[in-house]
N, C-alpha and C positions, 0 to 999 in steps of 0.2 A: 593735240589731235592724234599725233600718230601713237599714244601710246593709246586712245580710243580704237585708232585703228587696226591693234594687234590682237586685240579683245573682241572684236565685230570678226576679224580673220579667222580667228577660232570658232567660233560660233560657227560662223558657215562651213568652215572644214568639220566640226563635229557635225554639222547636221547633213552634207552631201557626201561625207565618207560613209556616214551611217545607213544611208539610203541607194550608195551605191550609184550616186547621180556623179554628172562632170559637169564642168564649165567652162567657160571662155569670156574672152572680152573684147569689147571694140568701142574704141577708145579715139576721141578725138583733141580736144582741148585738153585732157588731162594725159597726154601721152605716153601713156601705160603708168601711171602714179597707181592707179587700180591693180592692175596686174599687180606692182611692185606688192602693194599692201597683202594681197593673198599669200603670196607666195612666201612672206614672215611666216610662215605659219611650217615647223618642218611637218613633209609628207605631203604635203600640196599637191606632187604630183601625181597624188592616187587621184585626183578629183580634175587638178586646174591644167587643162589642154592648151590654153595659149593666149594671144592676144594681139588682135589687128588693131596698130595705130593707125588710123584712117584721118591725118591730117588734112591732107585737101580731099576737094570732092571726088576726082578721076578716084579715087583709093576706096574711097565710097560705094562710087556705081561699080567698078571692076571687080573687087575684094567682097563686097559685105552687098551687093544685089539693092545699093537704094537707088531708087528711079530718078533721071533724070530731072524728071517734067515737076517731080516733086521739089528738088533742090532751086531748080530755075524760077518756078512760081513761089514758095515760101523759103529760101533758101535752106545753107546747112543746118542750120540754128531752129529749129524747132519740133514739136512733140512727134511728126510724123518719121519725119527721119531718125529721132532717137529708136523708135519702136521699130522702123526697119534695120536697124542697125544690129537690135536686138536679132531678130528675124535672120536675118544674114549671119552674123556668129554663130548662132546654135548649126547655118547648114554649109556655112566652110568650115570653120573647127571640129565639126560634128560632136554638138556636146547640148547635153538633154538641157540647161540653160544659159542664158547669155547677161551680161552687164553692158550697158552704152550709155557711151558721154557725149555730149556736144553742146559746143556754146565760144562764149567771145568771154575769155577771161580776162583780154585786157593787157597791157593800157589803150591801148589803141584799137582800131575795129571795129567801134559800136558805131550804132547809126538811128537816129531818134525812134525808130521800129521796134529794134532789138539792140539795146544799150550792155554798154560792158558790165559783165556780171550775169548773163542772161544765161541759161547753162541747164540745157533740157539733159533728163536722167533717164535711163530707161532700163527695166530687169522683167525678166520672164525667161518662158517655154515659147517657142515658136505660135501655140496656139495661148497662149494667155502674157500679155503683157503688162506692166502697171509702169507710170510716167510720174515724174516731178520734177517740177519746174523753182531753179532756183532766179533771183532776181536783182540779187543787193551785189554791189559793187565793191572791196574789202580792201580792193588791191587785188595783184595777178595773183599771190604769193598764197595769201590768204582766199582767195579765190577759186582755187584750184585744191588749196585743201581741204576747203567746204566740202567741193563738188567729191571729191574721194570718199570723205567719209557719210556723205548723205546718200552716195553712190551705195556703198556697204552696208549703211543701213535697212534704206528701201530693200535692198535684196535680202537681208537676214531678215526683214520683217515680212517680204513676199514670201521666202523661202518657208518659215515658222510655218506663214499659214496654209501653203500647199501643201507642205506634206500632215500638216493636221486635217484636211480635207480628204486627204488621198487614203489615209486610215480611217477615217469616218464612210466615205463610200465604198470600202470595201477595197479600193484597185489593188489589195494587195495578193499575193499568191491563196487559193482556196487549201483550208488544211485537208479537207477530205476527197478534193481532187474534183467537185463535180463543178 
């Protein structure tokens, strides 16, 4: 996996160096494994702004803007949170997209609700987000390097298609000014 990893790194660094976008991450169960994975990549730092480990919750609501009432009623562990996680990176880092992890890697932790191995994904822009939900159980080890590189993918694959959207409608500079 991690040499998938350094091949998905590139990709995204060719395609948000190219575009002149930034990023960031916020990161919980995988405690900056993601970051690490970007940052293979030399030059990263034209693009990659940072990365909130947001282990427990206080780090959560303080740092990255996720709601309490959301953590207390569905806890850390699920799609709403990863997507405000998302949501909150892009506007403490200040970076036009974000990567979020969260989930119970295990061994211990899980609870017949949300079982070890449960481990919501989350990539976007503040206003457009996209979630996956991993499920299966591998071990912590193998656990956590799923979630990295499923993490990389979903975003190279979100990424791919925004900026094919963003040249189709036009958002980009007018050649003749009007």
């Amino acid at each position: 996996m991690e040499l998938e990893n350094k091949v998905l790194s590139r990709e995204i660094s060719s395609l948000l160096y190219e575009k002149g976008k930034t990023l960031g991450t916020a990161e919980s169960c995988t405690g900056g494994r993601i970051a690490e994975a970007i940052i293979t990549t030399p030059g990263a730092s034209n693009y990659f702004k940072g990365s909130i480990v947001s282990y427990v919750n206080e780090i959560k609501e303080k740092l990255l803007g996720v709601d309490h009432q959301v953590l207390e009623e569905q806890t850390a562990v699920c799609e709403e949170v990863a997507r405000q996680m998302v949501k909150g990176a892009c506007k403490t880092l200040n970076v036009d997209y974000a990567i979020s992890v969260t989930g119970i890697a295990g061994p211990g932790g899980g609870t017949r609700e949300i079982p070890v191995g449960t481990i919501w994904i989350g990539c976007g822009s503040p206003d457009e987000i996209v979630t996956f939900k991993l499920e299966e159980d591998n071990g912590r080890d193998q656990n956590l390097a799923m979630a990295t590189m499923c993490a990389l993918q979903l975003f190279r694959e979100f990424l791919s298609t925004h900026i094919v959207q963003e040249e189709m409608t036009g958002e980009r500079e007018n050649p003749i000014g009007v």
